[in-house]
N, C-alpha and C positions, 0 to 999 in steps of 0.2 A: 421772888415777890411774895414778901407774908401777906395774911389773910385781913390784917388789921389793915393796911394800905388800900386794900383791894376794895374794904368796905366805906372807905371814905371818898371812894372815883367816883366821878359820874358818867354815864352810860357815854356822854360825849368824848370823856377822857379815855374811855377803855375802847373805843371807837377811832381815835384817831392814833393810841398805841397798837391799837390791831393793825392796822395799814403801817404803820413804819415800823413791828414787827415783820409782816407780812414783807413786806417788799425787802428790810433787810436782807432776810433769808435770801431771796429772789435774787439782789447783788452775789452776796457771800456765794453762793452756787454760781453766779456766770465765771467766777473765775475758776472754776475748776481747771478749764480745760488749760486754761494759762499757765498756771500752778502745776499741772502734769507734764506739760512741754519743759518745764526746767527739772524733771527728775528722770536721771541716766542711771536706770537699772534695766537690764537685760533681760530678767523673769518678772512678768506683769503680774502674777504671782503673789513675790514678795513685797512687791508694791499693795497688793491687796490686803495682804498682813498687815502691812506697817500702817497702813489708812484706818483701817477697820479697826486696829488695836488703840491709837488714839482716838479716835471716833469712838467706841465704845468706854474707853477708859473717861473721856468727856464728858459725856451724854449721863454715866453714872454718878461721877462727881455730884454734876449738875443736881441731877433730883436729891442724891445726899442734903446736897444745901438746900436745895428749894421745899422738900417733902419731907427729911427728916429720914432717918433710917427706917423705922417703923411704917410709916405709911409709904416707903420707898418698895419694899418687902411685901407690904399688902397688893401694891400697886401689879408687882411683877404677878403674884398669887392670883390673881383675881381676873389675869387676860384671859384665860382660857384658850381652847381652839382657834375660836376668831383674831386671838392676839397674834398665836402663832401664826401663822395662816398671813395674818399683816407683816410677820418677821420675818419668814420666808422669803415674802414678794421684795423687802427690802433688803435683805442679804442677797440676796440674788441678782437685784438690779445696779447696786453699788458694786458687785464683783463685774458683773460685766461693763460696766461703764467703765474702769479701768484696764481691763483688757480691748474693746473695741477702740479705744484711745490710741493701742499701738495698729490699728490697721484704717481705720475712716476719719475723715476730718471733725473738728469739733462740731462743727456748724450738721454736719447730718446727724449726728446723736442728740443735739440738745431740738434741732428744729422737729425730727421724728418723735422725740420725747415730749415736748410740746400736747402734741394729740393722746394723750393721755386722760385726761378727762372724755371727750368723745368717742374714744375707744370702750373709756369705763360703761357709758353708754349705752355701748352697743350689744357688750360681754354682761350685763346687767340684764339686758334684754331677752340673749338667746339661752341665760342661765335660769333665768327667775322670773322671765316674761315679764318685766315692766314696759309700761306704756312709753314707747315714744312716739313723741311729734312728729311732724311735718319738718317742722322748724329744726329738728336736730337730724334726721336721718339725710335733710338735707347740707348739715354740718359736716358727718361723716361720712359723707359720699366727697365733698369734697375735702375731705382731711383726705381720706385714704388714696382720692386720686394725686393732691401735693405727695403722700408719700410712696407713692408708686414712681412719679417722674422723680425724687430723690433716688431711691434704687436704684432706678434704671443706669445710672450714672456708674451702680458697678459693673453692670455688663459690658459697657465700652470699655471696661480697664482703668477709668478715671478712679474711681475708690476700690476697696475690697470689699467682696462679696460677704465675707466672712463679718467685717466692721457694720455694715447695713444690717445683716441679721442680728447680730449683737443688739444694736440700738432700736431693733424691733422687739426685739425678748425685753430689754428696758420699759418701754413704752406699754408691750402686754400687765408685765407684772407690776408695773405703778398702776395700771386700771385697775387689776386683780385687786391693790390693797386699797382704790378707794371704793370698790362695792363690798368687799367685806367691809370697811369700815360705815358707809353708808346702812348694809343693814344690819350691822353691831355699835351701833351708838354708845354704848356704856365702855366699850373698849378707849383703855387711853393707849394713846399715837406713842406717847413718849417710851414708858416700855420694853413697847414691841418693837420700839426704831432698833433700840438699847440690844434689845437681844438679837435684831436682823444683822446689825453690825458682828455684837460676838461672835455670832455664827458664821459671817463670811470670814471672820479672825482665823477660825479653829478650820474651816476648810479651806483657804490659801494656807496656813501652816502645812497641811499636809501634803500640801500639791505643788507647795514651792521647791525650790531649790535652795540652797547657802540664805540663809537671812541676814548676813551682813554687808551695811555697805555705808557707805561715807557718811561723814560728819555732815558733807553741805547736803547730799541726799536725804540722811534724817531731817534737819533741821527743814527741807521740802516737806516732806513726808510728813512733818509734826503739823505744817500750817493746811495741807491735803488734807487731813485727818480729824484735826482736832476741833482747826477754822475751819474750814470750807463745807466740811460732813458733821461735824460734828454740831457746830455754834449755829449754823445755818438751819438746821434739823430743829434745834431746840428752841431758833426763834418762829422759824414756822408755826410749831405744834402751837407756842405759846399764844403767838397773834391770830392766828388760824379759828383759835376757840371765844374771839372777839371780833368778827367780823361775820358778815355773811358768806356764806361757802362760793357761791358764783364770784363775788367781791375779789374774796382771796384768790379763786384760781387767776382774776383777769390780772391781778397787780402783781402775781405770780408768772405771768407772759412775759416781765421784766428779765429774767433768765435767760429767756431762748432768743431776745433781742438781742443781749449784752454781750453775752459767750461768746458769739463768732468776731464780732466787735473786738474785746479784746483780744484775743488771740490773732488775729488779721493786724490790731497796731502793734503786737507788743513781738509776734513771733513771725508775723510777713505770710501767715499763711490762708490764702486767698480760698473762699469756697469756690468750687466748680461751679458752671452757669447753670446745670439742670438741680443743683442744690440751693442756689437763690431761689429757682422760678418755683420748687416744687416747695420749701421751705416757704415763700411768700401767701403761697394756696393753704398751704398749715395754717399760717400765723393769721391771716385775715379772715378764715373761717372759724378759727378760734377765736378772735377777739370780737368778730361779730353775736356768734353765739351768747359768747360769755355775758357780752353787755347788756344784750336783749335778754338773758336770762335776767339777768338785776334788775333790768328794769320792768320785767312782770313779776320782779315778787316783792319792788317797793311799791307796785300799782296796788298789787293785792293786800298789800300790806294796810294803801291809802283806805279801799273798799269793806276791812275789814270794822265794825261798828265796834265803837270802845264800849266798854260798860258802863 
């Protein structure tokens, strides 16, 4: 999107492409889990390679065209620690979201990952002491309590132990990179997505096995990777930086509805009953929060005296 277009929108225009940005992304992400269930390779691994090497090979492209080489190069230069630090948290959580795939259902990683914001929170709180409310520690109590009756569901044997923890490590280190990015404002998202990918590229190469494998498994791998990680990533950041941040996380909650959704019509795979109930306590503490967030900062918005 050049800068000439950009200056001829009106705040209403770049307000209603924030939201069908935003929510794009939101789509493009529930199918993840769908898109995984059709790719038969044996080391989750080299699944993470192939995702991660389109996904970043994407996400590059992209700023090529959108930023030019030149301020493409600046852009990478200029993250600093907080950049990394955001790359990290996303190479890390897109590795394991591919591996927890092969051991828990779709529906416990997306609804765990869900509370992700309220976790950010809370890891905001006991790192750098910000003030929270009333109103949110009563959000995270019951987030944490939905994702407590989620797990539990491994200890009867119904999921793995191992897929729970996974999708808890997800959830930490998506909070992780929105309090760094919260208080690194000047940090661009794009990036450090860009390098969180690379990163998971060059460590599944090392930790894979054979990297070859079928035609119709690439051609999976290419839409995991390039669509799903990659286009979803890039409409996010875009619409993300037009809208209000509470706004975007609630139209963002389109994800963790969708995910289990499709995968339940398209692959028959039904969540267990203590991951509706406890994913239910996620989803409604979250979308409470979120909305009452929006709606005291359009209040405050109203209160605030023009010039």
């Amino acid at each position: 999107m050049s800068q000439a277009s950009a200056i001829h929108r009106s705040p209403a225009t770049d307000f209603r492409l924030g939201i069908l940005l935003v929510a794009g992304s939101a789509v493009t992400w529930s199918f993840g889990g769908t898109i995984a269930r059709f790719i038969h390779v044996e080391d989750s691994w080299t699944v993470v390679f192939w995702r991660a090497l389109f996904a970043s090979t994407f996400l590059l492209l992209f700023m090529l065209w959108r930023e030019g080489p030149k301020a493409t190069a600046a852009m990478f230069r200029n993250m600093g620690l907080p950049g990394l630090g955001v790359a990290v948290c996303f190479g890390v959580a897109s590795s394991c979201f591919v591996v927890a795939l092969q051991y828990t259902t779709v529906a416990n990683i997306l609804l765990t990952q869900a509370a992700a914001p309220l976790f950010a929170g809370l890891l905001a709180w006991m790192v750098f002491g910000e003030r929270v409310n009333a109103a949110t520690w009563a959000a995270i109590a019951a987030v944490i309590g939905g994702v407590a009756i989620m797990v539990s569901a491994s200890f009867s044997g119904q999921v793995s132990p191992i897929g729970d923890g996974l999708a808890l490590v997800i959830t930490v280190m998506f909070s992780a990179a929105i309090v760094i990015t919260r208080h690194h404002p000047q940090v661009r998202m794009m990036p450090a997505v860009c390098l969180g990918t690379a990163m998971a590229c060059v460590a599944a190469f090392l930790l894979s096995g054979p990297l070859a494998v079928s035609a119709q498994n690439l051609a999976w791998l290419f839409l995991f990777g390039a669509v799903n990680l990659g286009a979803g990533l890039a409409m996010f950041v875009t619409g993300a930086r037009l809208v209000p941040a509470a706004l975007a996380a609630l139209v963002g909650t389109l994800e963790p509805v969708l995910g289990p959704l499709w995968v339940w019509l398209i692959h028959g795979e039904v969540p267990v009953a203590r991951t509706l109930i406890g994913g239910s306590v996620v989803f409604v503490a979250l979308f409470v929060h979120i909305l009452n967030d929006w709606r005291r900062q359009r209040e405050r918005k109203r209160t605030i005296p023009t010039a």
